[in-house]
C-alpha positions in Angstrom: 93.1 -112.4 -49.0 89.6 -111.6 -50.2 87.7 -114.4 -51.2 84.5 -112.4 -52.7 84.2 -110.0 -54.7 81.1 -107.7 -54.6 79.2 -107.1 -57.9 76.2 -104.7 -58.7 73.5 -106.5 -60.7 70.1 -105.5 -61.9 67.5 -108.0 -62.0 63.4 -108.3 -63.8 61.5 -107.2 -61.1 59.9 -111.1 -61.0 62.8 -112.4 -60.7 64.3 -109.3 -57.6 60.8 -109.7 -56.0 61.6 -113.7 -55.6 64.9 -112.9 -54.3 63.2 -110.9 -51.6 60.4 -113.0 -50.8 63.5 -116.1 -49.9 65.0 -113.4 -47.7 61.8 -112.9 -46.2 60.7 -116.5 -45.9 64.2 -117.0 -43.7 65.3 -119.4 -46.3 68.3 -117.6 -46.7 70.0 -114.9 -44.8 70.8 -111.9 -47.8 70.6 -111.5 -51.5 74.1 -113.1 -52.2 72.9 -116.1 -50.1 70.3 -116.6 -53.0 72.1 -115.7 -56.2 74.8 -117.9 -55.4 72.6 -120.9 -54.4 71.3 -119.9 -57.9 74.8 -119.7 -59.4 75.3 -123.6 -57.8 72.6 -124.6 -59.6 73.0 -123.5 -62.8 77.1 -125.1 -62.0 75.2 -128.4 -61.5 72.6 -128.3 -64.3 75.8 -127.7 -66.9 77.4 -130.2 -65.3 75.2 -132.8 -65.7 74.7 -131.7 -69.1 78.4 -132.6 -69.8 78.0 -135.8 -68.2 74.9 -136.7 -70.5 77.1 -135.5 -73.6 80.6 -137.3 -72.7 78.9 -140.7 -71.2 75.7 -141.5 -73.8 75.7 -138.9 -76.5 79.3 -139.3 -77.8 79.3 -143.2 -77.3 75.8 -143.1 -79.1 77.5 -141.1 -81.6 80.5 -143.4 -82.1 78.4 -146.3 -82.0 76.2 -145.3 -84.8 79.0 -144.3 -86.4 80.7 -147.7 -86.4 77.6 -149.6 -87.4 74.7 -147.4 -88.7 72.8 -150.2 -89.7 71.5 -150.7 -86.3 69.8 -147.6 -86.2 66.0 -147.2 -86.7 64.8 -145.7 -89.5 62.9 -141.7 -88.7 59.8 -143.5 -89.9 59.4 -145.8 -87.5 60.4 -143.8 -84.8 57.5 -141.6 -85.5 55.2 -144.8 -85.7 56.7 -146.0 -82.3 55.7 -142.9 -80.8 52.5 -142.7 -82.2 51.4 -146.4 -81.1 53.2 -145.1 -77.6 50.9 -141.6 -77.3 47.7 -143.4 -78.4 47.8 -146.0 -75.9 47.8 -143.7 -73.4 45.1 -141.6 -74.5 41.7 -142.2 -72.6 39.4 -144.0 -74.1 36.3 -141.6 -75.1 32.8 -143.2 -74.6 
C-alpha cells in the first residue's frame, strides 16, 4: 500500500526560493523533504500549544475560578510591569 500521496502546491516566491535554497545547501534531499520537515514543525508547535492550554491555562482558569480573590487587580499588573520595564532601561547621563 501507498503510504504518500503526491500533492501539487503553489507557494510565495520567498517562501519557494527558500525551499530551493535547503535543496541546494544539501540540507535536505527534495522539496517534500522540506515541506514536511515544515509540516513536523508546525505538528509540534500545536502541540505544545495544547500542552500550554490543558496543563497551566485551564488549571489557571479553574483556580481563579474557585478563588478569584487571589487574583491581582489589572492595575497593578500594569504598575508591576512598569516598575519591571523601567529598571531595565539604561540609565541616560
Amino acid at each position: 500500500m501507498r503510504r504518500t500521496r503526491q500533492l501539487s502546491i503553489a507557494l510565495p516566491g520567498e517562501m519557494a526560493e527558500m525551499v530551493e535554497q535547503k535543496i541546494a545547501s544539501g540540507e535536505y534531499a527534495s522539496e517534500s523533504e522540506v515541506l514536511c520537515e515544515g509540516l513536523r514543525t508546525l505538528q509540534d508547535r500545536d502541540a505544545a500549544i495544547e500542552r500550554w492550554l490543558r496543563e497551566e491555562v485551564v488549571p489557571t482558569a479553574k483556580a481563579h475560578e474557585a478563588d478569584p480573590s487571589r487574583a491581582i487587580p489589572i492595575d497593578e499588573v500594569f504598575d508591576r510591569i512598569i516598575g519591571r520595564l523601567r529598571t531595565k532601561e539604561p540609565s541616560k547621563a
